[in-house]
C-alpha positions, 0 to 999 in steps of 0.5 A: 471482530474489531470494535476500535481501531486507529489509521494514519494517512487515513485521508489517502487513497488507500486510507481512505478506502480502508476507512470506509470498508472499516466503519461499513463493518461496524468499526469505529475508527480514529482517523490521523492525517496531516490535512482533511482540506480535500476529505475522502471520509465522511463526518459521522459519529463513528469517526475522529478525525485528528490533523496531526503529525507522526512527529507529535506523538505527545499531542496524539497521546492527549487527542486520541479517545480513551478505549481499548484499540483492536489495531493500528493500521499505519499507512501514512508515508510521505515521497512515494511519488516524485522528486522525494522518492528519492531523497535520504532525508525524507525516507529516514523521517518515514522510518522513525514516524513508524517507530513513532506509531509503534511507541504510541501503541504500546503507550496507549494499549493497542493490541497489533500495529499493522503497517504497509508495506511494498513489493518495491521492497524486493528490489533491494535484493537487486541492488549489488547488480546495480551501477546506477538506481532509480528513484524508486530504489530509495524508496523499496530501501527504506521501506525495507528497513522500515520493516526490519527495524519496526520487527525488531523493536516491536518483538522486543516490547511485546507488540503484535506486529504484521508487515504487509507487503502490498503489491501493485494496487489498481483500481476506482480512486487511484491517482497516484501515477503507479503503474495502472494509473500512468499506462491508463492515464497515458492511453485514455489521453491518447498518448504512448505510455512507454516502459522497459522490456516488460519481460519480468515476472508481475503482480497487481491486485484489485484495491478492493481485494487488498483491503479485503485483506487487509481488514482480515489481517487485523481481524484474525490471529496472524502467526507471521510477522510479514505477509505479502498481499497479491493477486494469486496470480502473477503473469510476465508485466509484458502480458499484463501491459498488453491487456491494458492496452486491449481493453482500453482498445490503445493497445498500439499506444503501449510502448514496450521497449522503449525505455533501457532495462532498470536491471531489477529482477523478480521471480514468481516466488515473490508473489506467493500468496499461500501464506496470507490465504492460510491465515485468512482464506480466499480474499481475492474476488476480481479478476485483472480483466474486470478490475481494469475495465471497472477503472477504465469505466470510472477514469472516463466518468472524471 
């Protein structure tokens, strides 16, 4: 069991749930992020709550409580949305922090740094079939590179390492435009969300679910250094969109089709989730249907 651990972007909309389940376990967490203005987290003796950069490790040296640390969990990443997805600089600077947050483990003795990861990574497998790219190519690159470079150096010093690799997260608290939240967003105004053909293979797991995961890989011995975490269950993204539109009963507002293929092709052999369940059971416990009925519920509450 986990006793200490430390979370970067702890005030996101992963972090902050991730934070949550960690102190309803009994986990005293170091929370770090750039601003707590807007908290998600409560005040309370089991968390510290550091306003600080990944750029300003020195600084985290001297805030961070003296103790053993189980793990670090390093979800912060800036331009995962809008005009800096695709911007070079911003995503170089995402990979350095996390080289940051490898040397302030192995500084301060944490025992496993843990780091988010991406299935848009596996668009980069795509990329020599490409003309043109969108934004989000940029962003599965670097996070691609991340993760080389943090396997790396992380072998090379003697720390524990695990890249997770989320898929695509859905679910109560998510506002950040991913693929649920615009097609929900969309719908419930009553407008059309519009997307490609939808005929690629797909995957989307249930926040909660993922977390579940994502505690037991700091928990439990973990053999690999890269884990994907997803559903089980991938289905062709047109099924998955068609569903959506049923249950939010919108299903002629989902307009598949209208957009150009991007070009970036999956398998189902990227959502293969036989080795996370190997190293920590069965965590997946919501089923698609119920997950987005559960979100369609909490997004007509807001």
């Amino acid at each position: 069991m986990m006793k200490n651990v430390i979370v970067t972007g702890a005030n996101g909309f992963i972090g902050s749930t991730l934070v949550n389940n960690l102190l309803k376990n009994g986990v005293k967490v170091v929370a770090i992020d750039i601003s707590f203005a807007a908290p998600r987290i409560p005040d309370c003796d089991k968390v510290v709550k550091l306003e600080v950069g990944l750029d300003e490790i020195e600084k985290l040296k001297s805030l961070i409580p003296t103790g053993e640390y189980d793990a670090m969990y390093h979800l912060a990443w800036a331009g995962v949305n809008g005009p800096s997805k695709a911007d070079p600089t911003v995503q170089l600077n995402n990979i350095q922090l996390g080289i940051n947050c490898a040397q302030l483990c192995k500084a301060i003795g944490v025992k496993k740094l843990l780091c988010a990861g991406t299935v848009a990574e596996q668009a980069v497998h795509s990329l020599p079939n490409l003309s043109q790219t969108s934004g989000g190519m940029m962003y599965g690159v670097a996070k691609h590179c991340a993760h080389l470079m943090l396997e790396d150096y992380c072998k090379n010093i003697g720390l524990q390492f695990v890249w997770m690799q989320f898929s695509n997260i859905y679910g109560v608290g998510n506002k950040t435009g991913n693929l649920v939240s615009y097609t929900l967003g969309e719908l419930l105004k009553g407008n059309e969300a519009t997307f490609g053909p939808a005929a690629q293979p797909y995957d989307f797991i249930y926040v909660d679910d993922l977390l579940e995961a994502v505690y037991r890989l700091g928990a439990s011995e973990t053999k690999q250094a890269c884990y994907y975490i997803g559903s089980g269950s991938p289905r062709i993204l047109k099924e998955y969109l068609l569903k959506i539109g049923e249950l939010a009963v919108m299903q002629d507002k989902v307009g598949i089709g209208i957009r150009p293929d991007d070009g970036i092709k999956y398998d189902f052999t990227m959502f293969d989730i036989t080795p996370l369940k190997e190293a920590i059971g069965d965590y997946v416990s919501t089923p698609f249907e119920e997950g987005i009925k559960k979100t369609i519920n909490w997004l007509k509450e807001q």
